[in-house]
TIBA-129452 format. One record per atom (N, C-alpha, C): residue in three letters; atom name; z, y, x. Coordinates in steps of 0.02 Angstrom, whole numbers, plus 50000, padded with zeros to 5 digits. Each point is the difference from the previous one (the first is absolute). Layout:
N
NODE  code  site     up  north   east
NODE   Ala    CA      Z      Y      X
...
//
This chain:
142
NODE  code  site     up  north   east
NODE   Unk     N  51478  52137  39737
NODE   Unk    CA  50013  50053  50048
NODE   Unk     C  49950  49999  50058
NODE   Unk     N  49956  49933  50005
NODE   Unk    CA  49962  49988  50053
NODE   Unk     C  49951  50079  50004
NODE   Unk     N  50010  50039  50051
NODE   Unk    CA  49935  50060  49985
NODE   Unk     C  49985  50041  49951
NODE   Unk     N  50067  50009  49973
NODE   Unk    CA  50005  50065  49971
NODE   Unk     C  49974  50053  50005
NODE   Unk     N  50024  50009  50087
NODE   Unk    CA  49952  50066  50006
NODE   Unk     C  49941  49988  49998
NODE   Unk     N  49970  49968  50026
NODE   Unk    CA  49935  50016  50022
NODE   Unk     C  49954  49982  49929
NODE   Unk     N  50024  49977  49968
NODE   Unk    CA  49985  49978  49917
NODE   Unk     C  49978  50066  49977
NODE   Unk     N  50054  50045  50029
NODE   Unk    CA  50017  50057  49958
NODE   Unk     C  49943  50043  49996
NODE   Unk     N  49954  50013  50070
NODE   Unk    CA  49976  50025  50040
NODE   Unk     C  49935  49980  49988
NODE   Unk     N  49968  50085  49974
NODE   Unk    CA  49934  49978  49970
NODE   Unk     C  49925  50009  50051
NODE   Unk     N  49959  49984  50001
NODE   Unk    CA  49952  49977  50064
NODE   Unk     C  49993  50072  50036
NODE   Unk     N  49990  50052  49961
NODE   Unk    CA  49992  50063  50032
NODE   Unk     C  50069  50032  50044
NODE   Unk     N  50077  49987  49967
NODE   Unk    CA  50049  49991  50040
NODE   Unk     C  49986  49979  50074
NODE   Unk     N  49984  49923  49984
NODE   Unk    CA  49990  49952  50052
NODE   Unk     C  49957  50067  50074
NODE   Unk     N  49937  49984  49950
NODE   Unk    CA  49971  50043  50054
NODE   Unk     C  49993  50052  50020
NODE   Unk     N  50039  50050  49972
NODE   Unk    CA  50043  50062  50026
NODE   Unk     C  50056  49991  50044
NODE   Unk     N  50020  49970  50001
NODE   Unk    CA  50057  49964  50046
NODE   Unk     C  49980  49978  50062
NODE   Unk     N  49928  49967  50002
NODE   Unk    CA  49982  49964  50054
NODE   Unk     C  49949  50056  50050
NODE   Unk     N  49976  50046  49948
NODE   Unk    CA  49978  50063  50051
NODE   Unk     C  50052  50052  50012
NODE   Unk     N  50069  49988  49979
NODE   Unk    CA  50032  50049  50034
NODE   Unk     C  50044  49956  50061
NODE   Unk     N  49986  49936  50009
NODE   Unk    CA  50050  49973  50026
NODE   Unk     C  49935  49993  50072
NODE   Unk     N  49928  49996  49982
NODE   Unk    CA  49964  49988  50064
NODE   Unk     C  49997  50089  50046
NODE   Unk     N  50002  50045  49934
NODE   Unk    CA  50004  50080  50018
NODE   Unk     C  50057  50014  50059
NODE   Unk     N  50092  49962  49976
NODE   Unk    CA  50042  50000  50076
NODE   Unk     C  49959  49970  50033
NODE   Unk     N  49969  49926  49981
NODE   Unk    CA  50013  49970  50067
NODE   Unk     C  49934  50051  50065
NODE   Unk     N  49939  50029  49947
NODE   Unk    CA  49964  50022  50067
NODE   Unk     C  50010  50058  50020
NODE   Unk     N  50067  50029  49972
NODE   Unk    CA  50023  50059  50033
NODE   Unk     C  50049  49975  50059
NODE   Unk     N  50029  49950  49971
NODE   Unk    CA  50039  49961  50073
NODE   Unk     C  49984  49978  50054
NODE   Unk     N  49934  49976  49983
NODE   Unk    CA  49968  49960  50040
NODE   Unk     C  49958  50070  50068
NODE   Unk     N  49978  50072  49950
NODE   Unk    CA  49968  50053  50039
NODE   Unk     C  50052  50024  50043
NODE   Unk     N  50090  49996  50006
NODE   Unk    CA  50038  50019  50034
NODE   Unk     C  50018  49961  50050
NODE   Unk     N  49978  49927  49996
NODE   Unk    CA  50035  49969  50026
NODE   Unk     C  49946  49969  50080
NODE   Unk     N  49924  50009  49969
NODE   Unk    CA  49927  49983  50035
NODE   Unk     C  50008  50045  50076
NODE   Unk     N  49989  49961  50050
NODE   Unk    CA  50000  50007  50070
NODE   Unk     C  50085  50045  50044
NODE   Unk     N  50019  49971  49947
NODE   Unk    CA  50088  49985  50055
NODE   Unk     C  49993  49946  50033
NODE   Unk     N  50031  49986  50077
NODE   Unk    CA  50014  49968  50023
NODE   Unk     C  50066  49976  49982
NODE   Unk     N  50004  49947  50018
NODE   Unk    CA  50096  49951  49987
NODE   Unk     C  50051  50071  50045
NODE   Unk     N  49989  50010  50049
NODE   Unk    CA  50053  50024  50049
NODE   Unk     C  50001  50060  49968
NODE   Unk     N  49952  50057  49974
NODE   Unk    CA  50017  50041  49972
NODE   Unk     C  50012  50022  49936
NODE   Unk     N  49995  49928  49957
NODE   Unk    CA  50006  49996  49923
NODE   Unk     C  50059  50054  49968
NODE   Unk     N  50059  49964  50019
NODE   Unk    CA  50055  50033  49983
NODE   Unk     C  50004  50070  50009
NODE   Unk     N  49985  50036  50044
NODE   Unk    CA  49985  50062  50001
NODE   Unk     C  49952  50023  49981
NODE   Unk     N  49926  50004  49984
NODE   Unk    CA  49963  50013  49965
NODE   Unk     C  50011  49994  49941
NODE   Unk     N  50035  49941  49941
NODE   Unk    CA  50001  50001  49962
NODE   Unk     C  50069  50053  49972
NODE   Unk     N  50062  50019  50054
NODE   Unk    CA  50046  50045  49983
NODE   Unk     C  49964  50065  49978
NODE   Unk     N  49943  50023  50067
NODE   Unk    CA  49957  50064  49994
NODE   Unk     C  49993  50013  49906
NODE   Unk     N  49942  49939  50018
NODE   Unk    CA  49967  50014  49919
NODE   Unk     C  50042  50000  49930
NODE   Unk     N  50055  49972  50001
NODE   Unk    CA  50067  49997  49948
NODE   Unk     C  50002  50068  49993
NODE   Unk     N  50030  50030  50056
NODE   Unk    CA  50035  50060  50011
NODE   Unk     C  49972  50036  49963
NODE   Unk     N  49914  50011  50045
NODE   Unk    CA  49962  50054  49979
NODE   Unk     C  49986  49978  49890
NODE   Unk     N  49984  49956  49999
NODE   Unk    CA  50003  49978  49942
NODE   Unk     C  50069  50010  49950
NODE   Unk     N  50066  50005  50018
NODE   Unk    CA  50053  49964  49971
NODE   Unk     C  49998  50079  49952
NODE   Unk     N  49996  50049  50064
NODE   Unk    CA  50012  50076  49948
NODE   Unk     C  49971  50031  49950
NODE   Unk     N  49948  49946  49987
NODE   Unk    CA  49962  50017  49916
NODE   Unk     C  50019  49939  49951
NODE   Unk     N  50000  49936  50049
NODE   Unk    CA  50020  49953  49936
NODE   Unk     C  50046  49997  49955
NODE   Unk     N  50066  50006  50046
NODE   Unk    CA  50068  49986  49955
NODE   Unk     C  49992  50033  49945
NODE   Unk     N  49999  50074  49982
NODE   Unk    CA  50002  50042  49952
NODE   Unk     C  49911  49964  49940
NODE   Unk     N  49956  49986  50002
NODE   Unk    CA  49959  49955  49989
NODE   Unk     C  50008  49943  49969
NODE   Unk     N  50064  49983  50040
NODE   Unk    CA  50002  49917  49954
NODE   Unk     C  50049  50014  49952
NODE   Unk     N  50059  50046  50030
NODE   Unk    CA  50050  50001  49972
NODE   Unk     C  49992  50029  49934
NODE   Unk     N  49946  50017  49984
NODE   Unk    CA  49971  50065  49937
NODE   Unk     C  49963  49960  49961
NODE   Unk     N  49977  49936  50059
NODE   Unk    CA  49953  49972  49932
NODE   Unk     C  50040  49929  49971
NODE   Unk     N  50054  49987  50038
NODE   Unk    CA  50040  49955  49994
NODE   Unk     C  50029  50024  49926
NODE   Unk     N  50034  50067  49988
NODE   Unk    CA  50014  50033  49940
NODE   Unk     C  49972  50008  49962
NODE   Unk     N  49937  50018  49994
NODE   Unk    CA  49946  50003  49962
NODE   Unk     C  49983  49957  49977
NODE   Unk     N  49999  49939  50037
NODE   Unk    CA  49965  49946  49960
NODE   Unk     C  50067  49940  49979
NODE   Unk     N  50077  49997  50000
NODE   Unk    CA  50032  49994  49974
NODE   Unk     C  50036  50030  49932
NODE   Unk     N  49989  50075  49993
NODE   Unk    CA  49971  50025  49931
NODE   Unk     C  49980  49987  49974
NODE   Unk     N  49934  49981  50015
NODE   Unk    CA  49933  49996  49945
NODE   Unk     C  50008  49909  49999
NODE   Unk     N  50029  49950  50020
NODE   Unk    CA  50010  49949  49991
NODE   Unk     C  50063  49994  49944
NODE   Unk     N  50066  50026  50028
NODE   Unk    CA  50052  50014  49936
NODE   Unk     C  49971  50022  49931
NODE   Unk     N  49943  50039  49992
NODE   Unk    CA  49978  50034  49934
NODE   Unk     C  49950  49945  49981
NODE   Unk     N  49970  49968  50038
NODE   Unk    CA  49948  49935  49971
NODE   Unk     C  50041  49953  49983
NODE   Unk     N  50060  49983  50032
NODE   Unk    CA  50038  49940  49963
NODE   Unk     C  50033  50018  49918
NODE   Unk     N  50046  50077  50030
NODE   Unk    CA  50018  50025  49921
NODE   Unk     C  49970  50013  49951
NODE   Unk     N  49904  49974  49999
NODE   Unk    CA  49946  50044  49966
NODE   Unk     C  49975  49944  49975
NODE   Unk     N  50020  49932  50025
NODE   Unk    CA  49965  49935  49996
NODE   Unk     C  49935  50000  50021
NODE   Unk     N  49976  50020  50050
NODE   Unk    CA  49918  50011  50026
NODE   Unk     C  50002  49950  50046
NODE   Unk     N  49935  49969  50003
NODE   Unk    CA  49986  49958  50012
NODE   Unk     C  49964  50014  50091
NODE   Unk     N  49989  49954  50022
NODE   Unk    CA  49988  49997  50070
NODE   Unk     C  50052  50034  50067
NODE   Unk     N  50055  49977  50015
NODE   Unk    CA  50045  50034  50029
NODE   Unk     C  49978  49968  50047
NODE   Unk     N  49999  49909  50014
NODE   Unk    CA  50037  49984  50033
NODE   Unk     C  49960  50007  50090
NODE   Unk     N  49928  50038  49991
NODE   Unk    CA  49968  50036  50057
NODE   Unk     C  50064  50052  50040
NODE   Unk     N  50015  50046  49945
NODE   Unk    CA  50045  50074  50025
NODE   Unk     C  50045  49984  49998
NODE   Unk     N  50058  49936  49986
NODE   Unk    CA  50054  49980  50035
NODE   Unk     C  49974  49975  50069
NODE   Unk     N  49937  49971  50016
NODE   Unk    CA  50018  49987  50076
NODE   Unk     C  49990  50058  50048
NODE   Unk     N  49953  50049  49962
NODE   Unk    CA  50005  50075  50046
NODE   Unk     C  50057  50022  49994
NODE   Unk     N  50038  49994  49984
NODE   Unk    CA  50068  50020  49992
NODE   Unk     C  50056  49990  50031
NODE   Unk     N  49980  49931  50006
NODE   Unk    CA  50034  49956  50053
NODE   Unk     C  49998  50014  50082
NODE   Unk     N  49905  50005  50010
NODE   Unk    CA  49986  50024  50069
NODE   Unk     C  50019  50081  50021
NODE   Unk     N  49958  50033  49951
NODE   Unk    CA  50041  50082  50028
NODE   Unk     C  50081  50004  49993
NODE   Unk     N  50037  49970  49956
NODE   Unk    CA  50093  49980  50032
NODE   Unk     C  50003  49984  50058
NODE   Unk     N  49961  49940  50017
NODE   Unk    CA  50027  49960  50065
NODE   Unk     C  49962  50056  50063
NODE   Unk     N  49947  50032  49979
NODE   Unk    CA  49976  50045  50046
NODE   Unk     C  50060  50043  50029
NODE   Unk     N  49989  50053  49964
NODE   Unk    CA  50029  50065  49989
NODE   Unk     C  50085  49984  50013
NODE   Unk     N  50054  49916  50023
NODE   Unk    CA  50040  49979  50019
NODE   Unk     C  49992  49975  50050
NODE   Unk     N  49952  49975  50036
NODE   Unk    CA  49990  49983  50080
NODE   Unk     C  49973  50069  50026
NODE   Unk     N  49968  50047  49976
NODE   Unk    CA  49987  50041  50050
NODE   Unk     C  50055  50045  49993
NODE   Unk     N  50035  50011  49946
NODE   Unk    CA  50057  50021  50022
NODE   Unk     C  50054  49984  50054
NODE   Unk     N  50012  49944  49988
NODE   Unk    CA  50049  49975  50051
NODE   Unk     C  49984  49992  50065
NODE   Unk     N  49932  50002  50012
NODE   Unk    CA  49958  49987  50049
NODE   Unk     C  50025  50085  50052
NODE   Unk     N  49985  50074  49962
NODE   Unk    CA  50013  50059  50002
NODE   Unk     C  50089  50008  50031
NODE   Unk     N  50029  49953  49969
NODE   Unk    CA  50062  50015  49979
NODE   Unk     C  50024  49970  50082
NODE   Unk     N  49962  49962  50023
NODE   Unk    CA  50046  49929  50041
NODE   Unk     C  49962  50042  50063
NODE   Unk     N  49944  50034  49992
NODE   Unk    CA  49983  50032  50088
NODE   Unk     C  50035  50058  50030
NODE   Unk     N  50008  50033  49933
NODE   Unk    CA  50028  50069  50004
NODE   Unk     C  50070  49982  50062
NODE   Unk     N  49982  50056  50027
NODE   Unk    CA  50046  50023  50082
NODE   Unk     C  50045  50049  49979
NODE   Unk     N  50007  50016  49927
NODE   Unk    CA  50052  50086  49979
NODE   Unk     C  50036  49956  49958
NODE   Unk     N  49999  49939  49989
NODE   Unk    CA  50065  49989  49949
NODE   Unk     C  50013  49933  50043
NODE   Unk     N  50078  49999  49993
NODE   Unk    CA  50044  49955  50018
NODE   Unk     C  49995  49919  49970
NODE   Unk     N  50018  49945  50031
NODE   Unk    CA  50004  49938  49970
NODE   Unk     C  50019  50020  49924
NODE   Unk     N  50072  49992  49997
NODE   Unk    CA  50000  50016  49936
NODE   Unk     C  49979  50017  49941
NODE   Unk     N  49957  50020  50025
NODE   Unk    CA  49934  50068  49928
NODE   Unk     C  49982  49974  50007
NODE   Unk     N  49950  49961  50048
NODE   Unk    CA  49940  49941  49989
NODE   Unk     C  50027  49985  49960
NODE   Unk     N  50058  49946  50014
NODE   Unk    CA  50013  49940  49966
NODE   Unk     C  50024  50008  49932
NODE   Unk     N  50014  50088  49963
NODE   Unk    CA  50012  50020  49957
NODE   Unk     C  49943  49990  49959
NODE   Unk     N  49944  50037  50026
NODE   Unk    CA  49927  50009  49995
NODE   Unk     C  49978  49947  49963
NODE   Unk     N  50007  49967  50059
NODE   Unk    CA  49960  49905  49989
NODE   Unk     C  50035  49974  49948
NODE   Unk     N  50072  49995  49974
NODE   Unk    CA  50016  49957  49923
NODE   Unk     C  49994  50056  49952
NODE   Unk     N  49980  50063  50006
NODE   Unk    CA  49972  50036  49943
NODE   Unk     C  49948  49971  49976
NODE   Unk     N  49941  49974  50030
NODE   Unk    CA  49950  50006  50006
NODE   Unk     C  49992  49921  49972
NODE   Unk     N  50050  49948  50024
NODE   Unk    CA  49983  49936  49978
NODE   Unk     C  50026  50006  49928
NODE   Unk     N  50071  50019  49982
NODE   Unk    CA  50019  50009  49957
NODE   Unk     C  50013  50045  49909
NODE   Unk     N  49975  50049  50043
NODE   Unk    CA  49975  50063  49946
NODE   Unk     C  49955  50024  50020
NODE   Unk     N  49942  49977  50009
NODE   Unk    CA  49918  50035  50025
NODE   Unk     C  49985  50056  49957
NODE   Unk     N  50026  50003  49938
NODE   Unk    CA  49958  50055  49978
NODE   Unk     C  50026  50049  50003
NODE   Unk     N  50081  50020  50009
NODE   Unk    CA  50053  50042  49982
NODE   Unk     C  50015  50033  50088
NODE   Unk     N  49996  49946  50044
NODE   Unk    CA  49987  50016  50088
NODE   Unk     C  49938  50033  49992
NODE   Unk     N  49956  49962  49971
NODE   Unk    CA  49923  50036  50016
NODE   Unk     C  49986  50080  49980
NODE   Unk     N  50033  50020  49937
NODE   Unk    CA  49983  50055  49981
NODE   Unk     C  50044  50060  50064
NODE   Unk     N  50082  49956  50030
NODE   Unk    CA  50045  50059  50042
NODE   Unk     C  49966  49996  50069
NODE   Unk     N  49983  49952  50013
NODE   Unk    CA  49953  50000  50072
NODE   Unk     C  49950  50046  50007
NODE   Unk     N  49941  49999  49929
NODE   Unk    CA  49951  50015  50013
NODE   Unk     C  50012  50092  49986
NODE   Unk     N  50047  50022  49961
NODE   Unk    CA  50017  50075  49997
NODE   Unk     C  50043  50043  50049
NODE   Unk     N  50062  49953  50040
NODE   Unk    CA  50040  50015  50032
NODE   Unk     C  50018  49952  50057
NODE   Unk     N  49968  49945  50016
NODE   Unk    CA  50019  49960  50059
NODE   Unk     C  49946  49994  50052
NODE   Unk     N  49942  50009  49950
NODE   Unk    CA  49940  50002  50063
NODE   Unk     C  49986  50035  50035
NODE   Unk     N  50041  50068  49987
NODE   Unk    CA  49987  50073  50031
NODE   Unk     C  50029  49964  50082
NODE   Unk     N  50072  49984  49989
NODE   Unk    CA  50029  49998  50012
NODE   Unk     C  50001  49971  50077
NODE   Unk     N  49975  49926  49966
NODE   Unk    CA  49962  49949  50062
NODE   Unk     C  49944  49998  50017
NODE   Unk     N  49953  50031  49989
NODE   Unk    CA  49939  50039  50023
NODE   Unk     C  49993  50050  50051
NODE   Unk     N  50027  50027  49984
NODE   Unk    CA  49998  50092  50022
NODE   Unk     C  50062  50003  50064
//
């Protein structure tokens, strides 16, 4: 069992993985370059914000997309998944923190709905994700 995965995981995987993983980091790194400490937290709310209203729908689409096309490679016996299970993994966990992230600032919905919001989102991400993103985001957005 020692390294299964990474056994699995063929060199071009590898290094598709490692240019999409340096691709966040120097997009993180371009948002994050000449904040000061005292104004971090708020600068970095700005850029979320302005950012958050194209991502969610983005991740949440490719989160589906590429959980599809992973279900049909396993039922197909095709070989090389185990790259697009970890994209799979990250646009989930995406497209569920920036949700909740959306969900927890919003000033138009009550504790409750957050906290409705927020175990949709831990719990049924994909089934919250699709009522949020058609009928809840209007909602807490707008």
């Amino acid at each position: 069992m020692r390294g299964l995965f990474l056994e699995s995981l063929t060199q071009v995987e590898i290094q598709l993985f490692l240019y999409y993983l340096l691709f966040l980091l120097g997009i993180f790194l371009r948002l994050v370059v000449n904040l000061n400490e005292n104004h971090l937290h708020s600068q970095l709310k700005i850029i979320f914000m302005k950012l958050n209203n194209k991502w969610y729908p983005v991740t949440f689409f490719s989160s589906l997309v590429l959980s599809t096309i992973t279900v049909f490679m396993i039922l197909n016996n095709i070989p090389g998944i185990s790259l697009l299970l970890l994209l799979v993994l990250i646009t989930t966990f995406a497209h569920m923190i920036i949700g909740i992230y959306e969900v927890n600032n919003s000033k138009k919905i009550n504790s409750s709905q957050k906290l409705m919001w927020t175990l949709g989102f831990l719990f049924l991400n994909s089934i919250t994700g699709i009522i949020y993103l058609f009928y809840g985001r209007k909602k807490i957005l707008n």
